[in-house]
C-alpha atoms as one frame of an Amber mdcrd trajectory, in Angstrom:
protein
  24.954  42.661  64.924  25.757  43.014  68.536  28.568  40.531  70.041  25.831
  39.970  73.070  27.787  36.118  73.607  30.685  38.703  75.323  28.654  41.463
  76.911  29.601  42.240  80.703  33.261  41.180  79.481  35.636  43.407  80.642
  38.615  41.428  79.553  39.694  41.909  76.225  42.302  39.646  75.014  45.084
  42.515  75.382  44.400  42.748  79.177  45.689  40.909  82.364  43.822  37.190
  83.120  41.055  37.464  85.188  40.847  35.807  88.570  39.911  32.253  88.576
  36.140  33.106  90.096  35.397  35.610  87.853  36.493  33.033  84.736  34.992
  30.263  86.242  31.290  32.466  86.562  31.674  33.758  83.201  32.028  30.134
  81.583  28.965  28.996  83.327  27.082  31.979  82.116  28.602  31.282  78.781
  27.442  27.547  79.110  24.318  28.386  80.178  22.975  30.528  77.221  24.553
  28.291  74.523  22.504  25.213  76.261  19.255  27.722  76.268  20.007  27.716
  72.618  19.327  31.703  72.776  22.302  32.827  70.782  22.338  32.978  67.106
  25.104  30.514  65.345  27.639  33.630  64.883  26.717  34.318  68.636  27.318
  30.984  69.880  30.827  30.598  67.727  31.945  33.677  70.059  30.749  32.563
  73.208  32.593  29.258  72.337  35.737  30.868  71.535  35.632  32.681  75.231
  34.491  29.578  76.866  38.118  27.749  75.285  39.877  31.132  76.524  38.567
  30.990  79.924  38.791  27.120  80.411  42.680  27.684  79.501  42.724  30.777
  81.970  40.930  28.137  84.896  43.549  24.979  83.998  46.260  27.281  84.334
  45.391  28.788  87.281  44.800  25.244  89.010  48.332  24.045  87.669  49.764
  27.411  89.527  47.529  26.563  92.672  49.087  22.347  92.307  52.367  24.218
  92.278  52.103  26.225  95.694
């Protein structure tokens, strides 16, 4: 089966963080289908292990931003 809950993700784990933005539009897409309830449970598991990535990536860009 498909991993559809990260398609259009062009930020594997192994890469550089993405800018805020880009994390921030990604969680609300992420948000978005698992509140349509369109994603299968295996689907949603993923998307909900991205959306705790990115939230980390967003907090910790705001703490660098709090810093400045």
């Amino acid at each position: 089966m498909a991993d559809s809950a990260n398609q259009g993700t062009s930020n594997p784990e192994n890469q550089e963080p993405i800018d805020f933005e880009a994390a921030l539009a990604e969680l609300e897409e992420l948000v978005g289908k698992m509140e349509a309830g369109s994603l299968s449970l295996e689907e949603s598991l993923a998307a909900f292990e991205r959306g705790i990535k990115l939230t980390r990536e967003c907090q910790s860009a705001l703490r660098s931003a709090e810093m400045r």
